[in-house]
C-alpha positions as CSV (number, residue, x, y, z in Angstrom):
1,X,-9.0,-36.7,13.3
2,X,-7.3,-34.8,10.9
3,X,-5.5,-37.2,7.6
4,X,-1.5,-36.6,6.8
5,X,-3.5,-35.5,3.3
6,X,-5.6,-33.0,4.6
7,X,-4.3,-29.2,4.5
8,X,-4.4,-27.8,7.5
9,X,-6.8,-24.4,7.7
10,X,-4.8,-21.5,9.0
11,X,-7.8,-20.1,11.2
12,X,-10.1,-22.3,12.3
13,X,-13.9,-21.9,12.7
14,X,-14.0,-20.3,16.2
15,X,-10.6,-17.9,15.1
16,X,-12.7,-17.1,12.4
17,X,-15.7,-15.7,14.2
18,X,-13.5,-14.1,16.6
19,X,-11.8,-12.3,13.8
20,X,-14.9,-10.9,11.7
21,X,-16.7,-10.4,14.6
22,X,-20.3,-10.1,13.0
23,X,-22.4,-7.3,14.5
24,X,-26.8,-8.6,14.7
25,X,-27.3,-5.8,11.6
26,X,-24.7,-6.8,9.8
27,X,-26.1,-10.2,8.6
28,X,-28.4,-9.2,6.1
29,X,-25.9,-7.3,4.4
30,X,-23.4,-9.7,4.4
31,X,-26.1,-12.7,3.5
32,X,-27.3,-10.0,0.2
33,X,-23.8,-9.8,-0.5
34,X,-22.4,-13.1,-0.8
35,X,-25.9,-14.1,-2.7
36,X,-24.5,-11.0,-5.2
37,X,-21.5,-12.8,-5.8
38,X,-22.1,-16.0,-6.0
39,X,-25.7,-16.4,-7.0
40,X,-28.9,-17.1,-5.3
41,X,-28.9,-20.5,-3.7
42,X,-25.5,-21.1,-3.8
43,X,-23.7,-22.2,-0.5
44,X,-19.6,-21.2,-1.5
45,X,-18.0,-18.8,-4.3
46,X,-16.0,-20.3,-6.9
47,X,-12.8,-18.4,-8.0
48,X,-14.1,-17.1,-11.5
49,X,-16.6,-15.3,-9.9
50,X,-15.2,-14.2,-7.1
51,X,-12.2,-13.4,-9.2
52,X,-14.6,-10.6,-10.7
53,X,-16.7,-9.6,-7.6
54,X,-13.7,-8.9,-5.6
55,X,-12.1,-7.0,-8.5
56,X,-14.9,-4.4,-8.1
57,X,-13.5,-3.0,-4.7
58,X,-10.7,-1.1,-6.2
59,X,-7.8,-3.0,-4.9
60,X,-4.7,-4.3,-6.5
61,X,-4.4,-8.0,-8.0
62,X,-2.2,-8.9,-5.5
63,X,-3.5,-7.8,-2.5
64,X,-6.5,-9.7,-3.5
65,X,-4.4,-12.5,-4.0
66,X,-3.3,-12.7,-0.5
67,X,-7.0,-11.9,1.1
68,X,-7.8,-14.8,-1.2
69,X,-4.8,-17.5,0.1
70,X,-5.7,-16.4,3.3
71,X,-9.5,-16.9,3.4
72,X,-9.5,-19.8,0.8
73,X,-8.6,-22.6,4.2
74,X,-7.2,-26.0,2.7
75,X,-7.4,-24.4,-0.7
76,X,-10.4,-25.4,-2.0
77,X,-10.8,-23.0,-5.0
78,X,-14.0,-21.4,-3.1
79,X,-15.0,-19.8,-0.2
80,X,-18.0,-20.5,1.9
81,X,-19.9,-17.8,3.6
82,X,-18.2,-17.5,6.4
83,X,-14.5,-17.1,4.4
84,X,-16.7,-14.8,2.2
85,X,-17.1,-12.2,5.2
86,X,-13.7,-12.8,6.4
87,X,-12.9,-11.6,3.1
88,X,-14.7,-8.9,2.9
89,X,-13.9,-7.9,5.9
90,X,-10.0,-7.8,4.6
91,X,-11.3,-5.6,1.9
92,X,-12.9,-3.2,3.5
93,X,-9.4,-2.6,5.9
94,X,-7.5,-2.2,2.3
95,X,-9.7,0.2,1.2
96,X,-9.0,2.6,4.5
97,X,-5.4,2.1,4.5
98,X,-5.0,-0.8,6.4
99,X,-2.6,-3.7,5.5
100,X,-5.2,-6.9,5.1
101,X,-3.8,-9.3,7.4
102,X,-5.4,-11.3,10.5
103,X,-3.5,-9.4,13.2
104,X,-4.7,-6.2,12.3
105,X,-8.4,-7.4,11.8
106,X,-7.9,-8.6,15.4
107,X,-6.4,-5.4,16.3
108,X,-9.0,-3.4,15.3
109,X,-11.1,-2.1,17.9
110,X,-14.0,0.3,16.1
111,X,-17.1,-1.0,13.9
112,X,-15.3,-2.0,11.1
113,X,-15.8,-0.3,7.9
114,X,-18.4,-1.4,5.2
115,X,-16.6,-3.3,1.9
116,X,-17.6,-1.3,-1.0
117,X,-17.9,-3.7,-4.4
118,X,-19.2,-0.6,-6.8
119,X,-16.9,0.1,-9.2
120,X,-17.3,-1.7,-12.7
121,X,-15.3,-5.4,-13.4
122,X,-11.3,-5.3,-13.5
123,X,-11.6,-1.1,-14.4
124,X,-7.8,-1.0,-13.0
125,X,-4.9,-3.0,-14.6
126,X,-2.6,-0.7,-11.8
127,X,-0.8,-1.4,-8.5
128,X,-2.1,0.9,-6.6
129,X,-2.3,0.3,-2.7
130,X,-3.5,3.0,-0.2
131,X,-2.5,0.3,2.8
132,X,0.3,1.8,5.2
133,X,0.3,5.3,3.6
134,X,1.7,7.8,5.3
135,X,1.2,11.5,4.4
136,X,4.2,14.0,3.9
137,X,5.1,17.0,2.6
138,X,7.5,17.0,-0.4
139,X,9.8,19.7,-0.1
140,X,11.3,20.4,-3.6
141,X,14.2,23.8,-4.5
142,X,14.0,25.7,-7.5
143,X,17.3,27.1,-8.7
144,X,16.3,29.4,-10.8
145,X,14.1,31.6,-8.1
146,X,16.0,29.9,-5.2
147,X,13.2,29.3,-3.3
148,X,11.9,26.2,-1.4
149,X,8.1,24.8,-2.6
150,X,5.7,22.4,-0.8
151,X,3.7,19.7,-1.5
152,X,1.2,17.3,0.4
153,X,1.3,14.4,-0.4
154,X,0.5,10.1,0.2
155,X,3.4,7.8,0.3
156,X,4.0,4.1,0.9
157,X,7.6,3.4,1.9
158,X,8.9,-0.4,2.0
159,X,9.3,-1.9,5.5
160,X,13.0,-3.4,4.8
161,X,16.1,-1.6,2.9
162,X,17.4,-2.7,-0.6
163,X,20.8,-1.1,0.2
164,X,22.7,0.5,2.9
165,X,25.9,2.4,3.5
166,X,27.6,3.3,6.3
167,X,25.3,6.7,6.7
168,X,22.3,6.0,4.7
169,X,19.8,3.3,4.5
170,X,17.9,3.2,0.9
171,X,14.3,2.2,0.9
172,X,11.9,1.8,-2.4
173,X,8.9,4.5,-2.1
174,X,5.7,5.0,-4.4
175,X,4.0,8.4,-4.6
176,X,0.3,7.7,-4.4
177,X,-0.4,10.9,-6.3
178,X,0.6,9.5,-9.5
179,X,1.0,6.3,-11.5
180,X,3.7,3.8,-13.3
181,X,6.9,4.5,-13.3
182,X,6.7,8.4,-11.8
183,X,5.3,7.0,-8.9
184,X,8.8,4.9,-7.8
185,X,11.2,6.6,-6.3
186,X,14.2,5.5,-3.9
187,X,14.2,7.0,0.0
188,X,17.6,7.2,1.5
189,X,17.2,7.7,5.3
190,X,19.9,8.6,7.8
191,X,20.9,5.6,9.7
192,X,22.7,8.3,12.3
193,X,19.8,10.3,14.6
194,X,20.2,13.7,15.6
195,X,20.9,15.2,12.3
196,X,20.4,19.0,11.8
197,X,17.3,19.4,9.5
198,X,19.5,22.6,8.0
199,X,21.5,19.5,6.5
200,X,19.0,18.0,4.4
201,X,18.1,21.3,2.8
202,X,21.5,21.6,2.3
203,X,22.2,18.4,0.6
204,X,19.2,18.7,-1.6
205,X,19.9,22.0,-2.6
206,X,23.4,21.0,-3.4
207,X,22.2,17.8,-5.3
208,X,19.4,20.4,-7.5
209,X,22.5,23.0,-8.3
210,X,24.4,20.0,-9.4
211,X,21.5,18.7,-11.7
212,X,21.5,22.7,-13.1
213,X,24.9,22.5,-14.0
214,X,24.8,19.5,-15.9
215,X,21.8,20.2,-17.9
216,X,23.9,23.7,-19.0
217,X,27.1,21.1,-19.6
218,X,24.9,18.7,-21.7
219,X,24.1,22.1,-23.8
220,X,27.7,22.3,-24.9
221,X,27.0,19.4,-27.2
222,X,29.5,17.4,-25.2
223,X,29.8,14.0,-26.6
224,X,29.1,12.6,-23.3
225,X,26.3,14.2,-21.5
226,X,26.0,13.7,-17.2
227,X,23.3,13.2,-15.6
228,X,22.5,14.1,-11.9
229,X,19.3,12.7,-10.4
230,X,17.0,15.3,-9.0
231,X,16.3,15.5,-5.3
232,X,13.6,16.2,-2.9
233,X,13.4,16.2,1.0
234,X,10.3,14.2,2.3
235,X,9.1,15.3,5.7
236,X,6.9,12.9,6.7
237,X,4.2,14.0,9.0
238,X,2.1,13.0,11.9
239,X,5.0,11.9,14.6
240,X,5.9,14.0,17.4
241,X,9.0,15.0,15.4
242,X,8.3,14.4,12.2
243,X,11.2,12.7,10.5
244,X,13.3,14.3,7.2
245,X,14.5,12.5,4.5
246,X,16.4,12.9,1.2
């Protein structure tokens, strides 16, 4: 029986195995692994160290935070060797796009992908998370020629809105193909469906003149200069239809 004091695991053993599903070949590696991390001889992983294996597989500090809450059952402040390959497993989803959560290690239906630990100790101070990207085509105007330009592109879009109008919902976005604070940008998606792709071109268009116009203003030595915020149109690809958005 199981004391008041006792945290309760969140997966138990038998979840566990279910979840990592551990293929006859695999054991070796994983056994070589977790002696790589931890040490020969040693039975769990401590934090410190696992703090600086982990940090070798290129994800962000706080997705590795949450693979470790998750695997570290009762928090313990280690993992034995089966967390260990739970873990790993987690990373190796992260570092092919997928979120690192249970339900999608239990969704997933091929051989699942081999963790890679290569890169040298904390090498990234960054946030940068490839899990949920979605690719799209940024669609940008230039005033001066008037002509449309495109780019591909990787995006990661949140799930919920910050702010909504009546029209629009606003959602925050990073740009995978750069870094700090040029990678943030704000989404504003049309809360109506059926609108005219023509539109968006439109607005954005509208929205670049504008930003033209203020720059020549600001020129004038005015002694308060206005600002418009430049605009793209983000056509995010891979759906049936694929979806437009200022």
């Amino acid at each position: 029986m199981t004391s008041q004091s006792e945290p309760k695991p969140v997966i138990s053993d038998e979840e566990l195995k279910l979840a990592v599903r551990l293929e006859i070949d695999e054991v070796v590696f994983f056994r070589d692994l977790f002696e790589l991390a931890a040490g020969k001889g040693q039975n769990v992983l401590h934090g410190v160290p696992a703090k600086e294996f982990f940090s070798r597989s290129g994800l962000p500090k706080s997705t590795l935070r949450e693979i470790w809450a998750l695997c570290d059952r009762g928090k313990k402040g280690h993992l034995t060797r089966p967390e260990f390959v739970l873990a790993a497993r987690l990373v190796a989803l992260g570092q092919v796009g997928i979120r690192c959560t249970l339900d999608q290690l239990r969704a997933y239906r091929n051989r699942f992908p081999c963790p890679k630990f290569e890169l040298p100790e904390n090498i990234y101070c960054d946030d940068f998370d490839v899990t949920e990207a979605e690719r799209a085509i940024k669609h940008e105007y230039d005033p001066e020629s008037q002509q449309w330009r495109r780019t591909m592109i990787n995006v990661v879009i949140d799930k919920k809105p910050f702010s909504e109008g009546a029209m629009r919902a606003a959602f925050h976005m990073r740009d995978l193909s750069t870094s700090g604070n040029q990678s943030k940008f704000v989404v504003k998606m049309a809360k109506v469906q059926g609108t005219p792709v023509a539109q968006y071109f439109e607005d954005v268009k509208m929205q670049t003149e504008a930003g033209r116009f203020a720059e020549e203003f600001n020129r004038r030595g005015v002694p308060k200069p206005g600002a418009v915020l430049a605009g793209h149109l983000l056509e995010l690809v891979g759906a049936a239809q694929p979806p437009m958005h200022g």
